[in-house]
N, C-alpha and C positions, 0 to 999 in steps of 0.2 A: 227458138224465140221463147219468152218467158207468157208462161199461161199472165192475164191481167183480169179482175173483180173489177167488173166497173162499178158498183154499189160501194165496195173502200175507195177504191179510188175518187168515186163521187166525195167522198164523206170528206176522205183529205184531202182533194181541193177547197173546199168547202170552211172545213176549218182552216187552213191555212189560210184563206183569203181574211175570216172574219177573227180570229185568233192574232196568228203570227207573233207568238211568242208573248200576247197576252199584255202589252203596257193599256194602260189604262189615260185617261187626259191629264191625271195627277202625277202620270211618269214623267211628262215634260213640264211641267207647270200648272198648277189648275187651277191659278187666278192670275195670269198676268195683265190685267186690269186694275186697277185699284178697287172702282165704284163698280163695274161691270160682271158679274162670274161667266160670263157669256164671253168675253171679247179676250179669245184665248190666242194664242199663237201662231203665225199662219199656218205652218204644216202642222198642227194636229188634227185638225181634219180628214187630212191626208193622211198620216200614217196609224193613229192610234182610236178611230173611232169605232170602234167592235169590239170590247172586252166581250167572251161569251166564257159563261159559266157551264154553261150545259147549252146543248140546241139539238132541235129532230132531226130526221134524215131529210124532212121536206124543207127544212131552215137552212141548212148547211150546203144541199145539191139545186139550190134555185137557180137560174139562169145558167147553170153547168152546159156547155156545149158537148155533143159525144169528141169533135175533135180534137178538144181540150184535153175533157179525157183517158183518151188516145194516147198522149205526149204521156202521161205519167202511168205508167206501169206500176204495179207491187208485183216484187218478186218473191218467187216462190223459193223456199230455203233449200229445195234440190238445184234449184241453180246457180245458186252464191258459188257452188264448186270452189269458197274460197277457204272455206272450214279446213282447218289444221288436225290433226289428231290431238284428241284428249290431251297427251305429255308433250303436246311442243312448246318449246320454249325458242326466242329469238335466242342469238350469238352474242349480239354484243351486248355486257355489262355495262350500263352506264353509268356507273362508279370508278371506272377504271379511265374516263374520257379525261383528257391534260386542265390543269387547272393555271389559269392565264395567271403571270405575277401581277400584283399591283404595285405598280409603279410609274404613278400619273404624273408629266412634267409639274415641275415648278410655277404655281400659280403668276401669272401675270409674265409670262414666258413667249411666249406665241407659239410654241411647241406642241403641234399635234400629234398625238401619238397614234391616228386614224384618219382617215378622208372616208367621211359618211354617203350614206347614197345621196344625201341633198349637200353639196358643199360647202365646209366653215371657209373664214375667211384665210387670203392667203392662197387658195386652192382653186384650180380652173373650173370655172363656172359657178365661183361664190358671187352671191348677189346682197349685196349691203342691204339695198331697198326691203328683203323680203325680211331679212333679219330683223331691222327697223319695227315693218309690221308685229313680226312675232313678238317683240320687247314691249312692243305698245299695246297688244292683247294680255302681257304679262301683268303690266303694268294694273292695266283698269281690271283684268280679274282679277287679281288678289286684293285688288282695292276696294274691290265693290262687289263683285261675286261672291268669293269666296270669303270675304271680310265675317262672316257670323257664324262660320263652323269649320272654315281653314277648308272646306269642300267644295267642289260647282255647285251653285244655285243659277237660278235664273232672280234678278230682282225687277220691280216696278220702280219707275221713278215719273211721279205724274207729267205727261206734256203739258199741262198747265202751269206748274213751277219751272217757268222757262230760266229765274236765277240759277237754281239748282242745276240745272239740264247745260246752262251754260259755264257753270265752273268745271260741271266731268268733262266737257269739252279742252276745255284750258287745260284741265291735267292730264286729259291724254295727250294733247298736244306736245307737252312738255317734256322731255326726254330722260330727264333728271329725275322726275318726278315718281317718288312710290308710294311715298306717304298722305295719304289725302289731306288730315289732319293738318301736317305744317304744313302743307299746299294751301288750304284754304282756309283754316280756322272753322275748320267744321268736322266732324266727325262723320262717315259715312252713313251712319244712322241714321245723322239728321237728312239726310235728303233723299236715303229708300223710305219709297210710301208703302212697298209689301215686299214680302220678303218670302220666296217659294223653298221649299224643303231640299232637300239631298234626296238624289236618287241614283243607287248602286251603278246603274252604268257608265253616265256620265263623270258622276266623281270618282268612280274608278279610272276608268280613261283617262280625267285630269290630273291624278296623284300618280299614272303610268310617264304623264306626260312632264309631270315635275323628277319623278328621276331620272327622264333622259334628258331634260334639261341639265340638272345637275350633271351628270355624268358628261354631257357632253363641254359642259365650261369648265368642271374640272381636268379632261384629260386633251384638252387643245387649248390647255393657255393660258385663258383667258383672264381678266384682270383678276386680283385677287378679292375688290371686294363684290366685285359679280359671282365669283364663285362663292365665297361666305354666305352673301345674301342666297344664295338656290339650295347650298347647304341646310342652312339656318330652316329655311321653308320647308323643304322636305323633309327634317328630321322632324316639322309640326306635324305633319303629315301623319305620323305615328301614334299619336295620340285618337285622332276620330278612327283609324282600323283598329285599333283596338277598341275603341266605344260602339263601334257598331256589329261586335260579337259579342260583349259583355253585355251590352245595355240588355239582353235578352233574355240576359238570368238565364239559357239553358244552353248546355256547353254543347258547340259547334255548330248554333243556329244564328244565321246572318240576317243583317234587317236589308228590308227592300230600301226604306230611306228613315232618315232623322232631320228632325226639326226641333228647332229652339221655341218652347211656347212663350217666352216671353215678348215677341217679338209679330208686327204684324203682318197676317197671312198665313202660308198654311198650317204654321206651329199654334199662332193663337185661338184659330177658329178649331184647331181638330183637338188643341189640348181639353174643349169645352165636352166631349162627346167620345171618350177613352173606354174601351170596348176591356174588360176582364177575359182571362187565357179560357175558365171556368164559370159555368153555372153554378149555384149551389148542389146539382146533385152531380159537380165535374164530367158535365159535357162540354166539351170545348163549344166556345162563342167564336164570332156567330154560327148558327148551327149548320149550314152551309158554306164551303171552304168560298169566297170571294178572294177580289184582285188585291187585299189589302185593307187592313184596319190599324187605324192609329192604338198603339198599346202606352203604360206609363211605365216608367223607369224600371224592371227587375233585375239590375246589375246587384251583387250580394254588396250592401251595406249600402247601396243606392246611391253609387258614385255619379250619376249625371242627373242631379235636381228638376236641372235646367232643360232636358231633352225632353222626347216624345218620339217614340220609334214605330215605324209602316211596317207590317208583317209581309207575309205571303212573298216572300222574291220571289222573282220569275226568274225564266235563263236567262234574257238581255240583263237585266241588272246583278244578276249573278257570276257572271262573266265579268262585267266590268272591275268587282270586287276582287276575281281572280286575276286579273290582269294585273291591279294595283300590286296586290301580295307580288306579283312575281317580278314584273317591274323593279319595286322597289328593292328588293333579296338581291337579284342579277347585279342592281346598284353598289347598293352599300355591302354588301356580304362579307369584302374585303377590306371595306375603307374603316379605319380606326376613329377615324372621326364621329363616329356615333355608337354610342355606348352599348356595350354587347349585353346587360340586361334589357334592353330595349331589343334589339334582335333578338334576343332566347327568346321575348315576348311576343313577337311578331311570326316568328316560327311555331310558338305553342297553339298560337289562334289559329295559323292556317292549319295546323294538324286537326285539332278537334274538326275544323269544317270540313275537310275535308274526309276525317273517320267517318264523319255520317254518309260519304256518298256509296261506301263501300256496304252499307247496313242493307239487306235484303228485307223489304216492307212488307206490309202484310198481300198488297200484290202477289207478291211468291218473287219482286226482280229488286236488283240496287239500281243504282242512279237516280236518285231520285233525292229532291233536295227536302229536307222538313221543315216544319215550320214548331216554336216553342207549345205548340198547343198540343204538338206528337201526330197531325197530319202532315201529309206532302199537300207541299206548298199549292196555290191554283193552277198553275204554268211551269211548274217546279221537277220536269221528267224531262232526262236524258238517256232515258236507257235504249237501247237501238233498236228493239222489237215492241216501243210504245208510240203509242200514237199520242201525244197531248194530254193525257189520260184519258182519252174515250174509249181506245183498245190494248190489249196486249197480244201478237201473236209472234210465235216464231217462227212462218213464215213470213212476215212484216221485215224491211231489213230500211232502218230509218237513218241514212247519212246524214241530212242533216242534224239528225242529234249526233250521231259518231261522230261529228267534227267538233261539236264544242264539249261533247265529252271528254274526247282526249285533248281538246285544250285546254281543259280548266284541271283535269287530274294530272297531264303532262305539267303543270303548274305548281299544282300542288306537292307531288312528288321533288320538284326542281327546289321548293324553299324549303320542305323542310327533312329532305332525303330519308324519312322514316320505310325502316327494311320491310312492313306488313306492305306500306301502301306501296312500295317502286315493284313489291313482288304480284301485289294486285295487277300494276298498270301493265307491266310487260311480260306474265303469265298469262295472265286472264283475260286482259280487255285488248292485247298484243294478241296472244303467242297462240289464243285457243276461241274469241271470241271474233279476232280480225277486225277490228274497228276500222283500220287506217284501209284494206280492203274494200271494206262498206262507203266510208265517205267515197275513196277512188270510184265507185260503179254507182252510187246512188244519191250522189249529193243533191245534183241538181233537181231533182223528184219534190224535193219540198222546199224548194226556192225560186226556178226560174219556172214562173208562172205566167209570162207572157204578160201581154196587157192588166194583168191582175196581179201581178206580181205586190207582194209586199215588202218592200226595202230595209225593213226593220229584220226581214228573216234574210236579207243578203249580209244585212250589218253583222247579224249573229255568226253568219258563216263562215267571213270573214275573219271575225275577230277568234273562231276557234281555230280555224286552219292555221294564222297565225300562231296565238298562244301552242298548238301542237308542232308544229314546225321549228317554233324558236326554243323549247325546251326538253323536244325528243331529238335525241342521237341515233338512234338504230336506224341503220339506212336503208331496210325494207320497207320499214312504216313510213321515210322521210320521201322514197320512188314513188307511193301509194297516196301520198299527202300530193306531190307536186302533182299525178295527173288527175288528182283531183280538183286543186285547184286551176290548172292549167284549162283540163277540157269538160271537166263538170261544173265550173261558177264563174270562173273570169270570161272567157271566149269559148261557148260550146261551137264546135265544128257545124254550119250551114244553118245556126239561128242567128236572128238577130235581136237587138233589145239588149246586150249584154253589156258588163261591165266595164270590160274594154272600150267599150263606148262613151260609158259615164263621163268618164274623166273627172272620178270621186278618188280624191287625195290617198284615204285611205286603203280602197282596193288596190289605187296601183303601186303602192310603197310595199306592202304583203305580198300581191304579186311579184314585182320585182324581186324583194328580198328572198322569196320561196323560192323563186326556180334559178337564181341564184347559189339555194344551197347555204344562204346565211341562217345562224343558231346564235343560242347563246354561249355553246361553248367552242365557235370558230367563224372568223370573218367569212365573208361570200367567196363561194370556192370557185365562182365564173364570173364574168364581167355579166352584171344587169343589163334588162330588157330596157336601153335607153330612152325608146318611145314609151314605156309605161312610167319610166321618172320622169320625162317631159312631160306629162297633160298632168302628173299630179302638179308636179311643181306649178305649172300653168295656173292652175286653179286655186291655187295658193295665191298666188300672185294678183289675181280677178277675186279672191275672197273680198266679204266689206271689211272694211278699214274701220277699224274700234274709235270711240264706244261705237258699238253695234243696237242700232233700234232696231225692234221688228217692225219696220217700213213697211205695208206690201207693195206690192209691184204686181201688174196686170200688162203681162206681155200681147195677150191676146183679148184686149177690154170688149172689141164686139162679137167675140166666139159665146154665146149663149147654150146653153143644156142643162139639163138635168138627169138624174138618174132615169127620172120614169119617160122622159124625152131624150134620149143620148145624142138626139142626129144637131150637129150644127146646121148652119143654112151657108155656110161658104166655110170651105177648111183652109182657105188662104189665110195666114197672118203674118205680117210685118210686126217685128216686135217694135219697143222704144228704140232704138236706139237708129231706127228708121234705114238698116241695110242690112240684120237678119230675119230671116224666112224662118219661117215655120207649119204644117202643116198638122191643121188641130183635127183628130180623132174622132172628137165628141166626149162625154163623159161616158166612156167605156172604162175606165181603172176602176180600182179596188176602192170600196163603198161610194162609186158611181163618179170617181175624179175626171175632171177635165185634163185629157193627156194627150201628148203633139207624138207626131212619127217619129219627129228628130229628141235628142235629148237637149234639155236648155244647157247652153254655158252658164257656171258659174257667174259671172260677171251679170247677168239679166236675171239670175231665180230672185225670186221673194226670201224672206227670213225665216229661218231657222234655228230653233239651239241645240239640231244636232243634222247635220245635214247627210252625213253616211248611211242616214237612216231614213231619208228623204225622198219622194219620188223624184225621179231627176226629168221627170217627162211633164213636169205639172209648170205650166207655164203664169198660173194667175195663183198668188199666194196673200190674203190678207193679210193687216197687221194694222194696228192704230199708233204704234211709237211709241209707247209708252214703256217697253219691256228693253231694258238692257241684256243683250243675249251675250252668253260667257265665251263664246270663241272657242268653246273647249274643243270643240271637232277640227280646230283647226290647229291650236295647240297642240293636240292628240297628236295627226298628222305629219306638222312640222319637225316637231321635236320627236319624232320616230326616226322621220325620213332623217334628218341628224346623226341619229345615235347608232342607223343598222350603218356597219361597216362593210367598204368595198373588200375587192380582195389586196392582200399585203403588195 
């Protein structure tokens, strides 16, 4: 059995609770109010209220139980027993792996050249209905989300302009309907009252979500001017990844988000209060690394006037960035339909970001993301023997970074196949470092944290396992990935609380397609886990129906507590809907949430605009109405579940 520190282990419980990857209320929105800065989103409370810059050992191990604890081990590096020698290298090249032909039927064909794990039409168990939904999330976020930077936002639209409120109704309604403009005689503008920023994970995920859109109406069929129009949009898509590596003026450094200052909300109020890289005697601003400052334009000859760009990414927004790149690559790589100075472009940005992960900092370790002022970022460390940046040891063995390390390098590597970085991933972070090992024995050590768990570090985990799974070949690393995700994050053997549980869209589509054995360079090589596509699809199905307000919803309106009181006075609750049960906790979750035993279905949570990131246990979620939430987590989800292919 593995000796255990309860003093680290204290400290990484600790930060993990008050940290978890570090988003800050400006991650998700941080005015979705007009007149209010106060009257923010329902779950941000819940997921993102503890940015910590620094915190003591008394700040971080507060309310720490020993049998807490207990559950999270740090392992000592004589146990790993997983260490390679010095020269080992894996077997398989993955250069050598088959390169699929392209050859997509005939637009407006009805010719699928796949049956996805969520079925297109035509195909047993296609569902019109859900499709429907999907078009009509399509529809209102490109209309009004992403209408000011082609990216997800979140936008306000007052509940008090109930004209306004009632023609985005009519145009979702409408089915036909894309164009707001000839919809209405109004231009989108006129009727958002604020307008919230781009933030790397989210619009990563949605620009991931617009090339399996695309990809998936190109290669089943579908009419020709549906496919044109997803075309058309995703090739815009190419324009803000490349602005959000350029706008930085220093090559390979990614922005956390971009905002338009002309425009009101977070671009107009933060273009007021624009922070320099330098002092005058070139110390970097501000003099302590925080979660993010608005900078101005440093693209060389100052190509976007118009922007305003967030520093400091973290890993969740950083991820989502890699997703995008690799997404989009996997898409179009082959299709002639978009211009290959436009690809060589999109390939040359992901190389430079990604050369900096390989750069050894002054730490003495790589992985670690910088930022244009020449620090690593506040949240910006993946290396698998760091802690957050609070430690470095090499007895430390940290899964949860190994998984979204290898899934944003296994990404990187994938778009732009340069021979330093593929010899980096699968000599060094493969072949001698054993990453895909590490996530296997220790993922769950800084994710499933029980009652405290934070969702935002299951989202992260997810979405790296994935990205490592869909873009590594070698099938040591791909046995060491699945029992990782299998019994270290979806369903650990004799806990409860887990994922499998949730019945969150995105876990169970990753799941499924993981131990299936689906990549991007071969369909699923077994029939999927059918009850893990049932409850996603389920909850697709129970998602709100667009336009999306952040309503809230109070399933449990007489369960009363607080952090410094946690005890309710009766744990019985009947939710609305007057025939599901629930039994409430008290406010024991992470920064003192009110959380039930059972997880809520979808169909009763409160609003979110990004729900895979959401406590699934928090039954009372605020909202005033006023925020149009972009669906992108459900866009993500859908148009995944689409595009991962069963087996032939």
């Amino acid at each position: 059995m593995n000796a255990r520190n309860p003093i680290i282990l204290a400290i990484s419980l600790g930060f993990t609770m008050a940290c978890g990857g570090g988003d800050s209320l400006s991650d998700l929105g941080r005015d979705l109010a007009t007149d209010d800065p106060a009257d923010v989103s329902a779950d941000l409370s819940t997921d993102v209220a503890g940015d910590v810059a620094a915190e003591t050992l008394t700040d971080v191990t507060e309310g720490v139980t020993p049998d807490v604890v207990a559950e999270i081990p740090v392992i000592d590096a004589t146990d790993a027993g997983d260490q390679a020698p010095a020269d080992a290298v894996l077997d398989t090249p993955p250069d050598t792996l088959p390169d699929a032909p392209f050859n997509p039927p005939a637009c407006g064909s009805n010719v699928a050249l796949f049956k996805g794990l969520v079925p297109g039409p035509g195909q047993d168990g296609y569902d019109a209905d859900l499709e429907a939904k999907a078009n009509k999330f399509e529809r209102v976020w490109q209309a009004f989300n992403a209408t000011a930077m082609h990216l997800n936002t979140d936008v306000v639209v007052n509940a008090a302009n109930t004209a306004d409120r009632a023609l985005i109704e009519n145009f979702a309604a409408d089915p036909t309907a894309w164009d707001f403009e000839v919809f209405s005689g109004k231009k989108a503008q006129d009727v958002i009252t604020s307008q919230n920023k781009v933030a790397g994970l989210y619009s990563g995920d949605g620009v991931a979500a617009d090339a399996y859109r695309y990809a998936v109406l190109r290669d089943q069929g579908y009419p020709c001017d549906d496919v044109e129009r997803a075309r058309a949009w995703l090739l815009g898509d190419l324009e803000p990844l490349h602005a959000v590596v350029a706008i930085t003026g220093a090559p390979g450094v990614i922005v956390r988000g971009i905002a338009r200052r002309d425009l009101p909300g977070d671009g107009s109020s933060a273009a007021l209060n624009l922070i320099d890289l330098f002092d005058g005697d070139g110390n970097p601003l501000p003099p302590v690394k925080n979660n993010g400052v608005w900078r101005d334009d440093f693209s060389e000859g100052g190509q976007f006037p118009n922007l305003i760009w967030e520093d400091s990414v973290s890993r969740d927004m950083y991820i989502g960035w890699a997703a995008a790149y690799a997404a989009v690559w996997e898409v179009i790589r082959q299709d002639p339909a978009f211009p290959q100075e436009k690809k060589d472009r999109l390939r040359a940005d992901a190389l430079a970001v990604a050369q900096q992960l390989m750069v050894v900092r002054e730490s003495g370790y790589d992985l670690e993301v910088p930022d244009a002022d020449g620090r690593t970022t506040l949240h910006g460390w993946l290396n698998e023997h760091n802690f957050d940046g609070v430690f470095y040891s090499e007895e430390y063995l940290n899964g949860f970074h190994a998984a979204m390390a290898l899934g944003v390098v296994a990404s990187w590597v994938y778009v732009t196949d340069d021979p330093a970085l593929k010899a980096w991933l699968y000599d060094q972070l493969l072949g001698q470092r054993r990453l895909h090992e590490i996530v296997r024995d220790h993922l769950f050590e800084m994710v499933d944290m029980d009652l405290m768990s934070n969702y935002s570090n299951y989202n992260m985990a997810f979405q790296g396992i994935w990205l490592a799974m869909r873009y590594l070949p070698d099938a040591d690393a791909r046995a060491a990935l699945q029992a990782g995700l299998k019994d270290g994050i979806y369903d650990r053997p004799g806990k409860d609380r887990q994922p499998a549980d949730f019945a969150y869209s995105l876990y169970d589509f990753v799941y499924a397609e993981g131990m299936a054995d689906g990549s991007a360079w071969w369909p699923q090589r077994s029939a999927p886990d059918e009850g893990a596509v049932s409850r996603g699809t389920q909850t697709l199905k129970e998602f709100a129906t667009p336009p999306y307000w952040n309503v809230g919803r109070n399933q449990c309106p007489d369960a009363v507590c607080t952090e410094a009181n946690p005890q309710v006075a009766s744990p019985d609750c009947t939710a609305l809907d007057g025939t599901t049960h629930f039994t409430v906790l008290g406010c024991v979750g992470r920064n003192g949430d009110m959380i039930t035993a059972e997880p809520i279905p979808m169909r009763l949570l409160g609003p979110s605009n990004f729900h895979w990131r959401s406590n699934p246990y928090q039954p009372n979620r605020d909202g005033e109405g006023s925020a149009l939430l972009p669906g992108v987590d459900f866009r993500f989800a859908y148009w995944m579940g689409r595009f991962f292919r069963r087996p032939l």
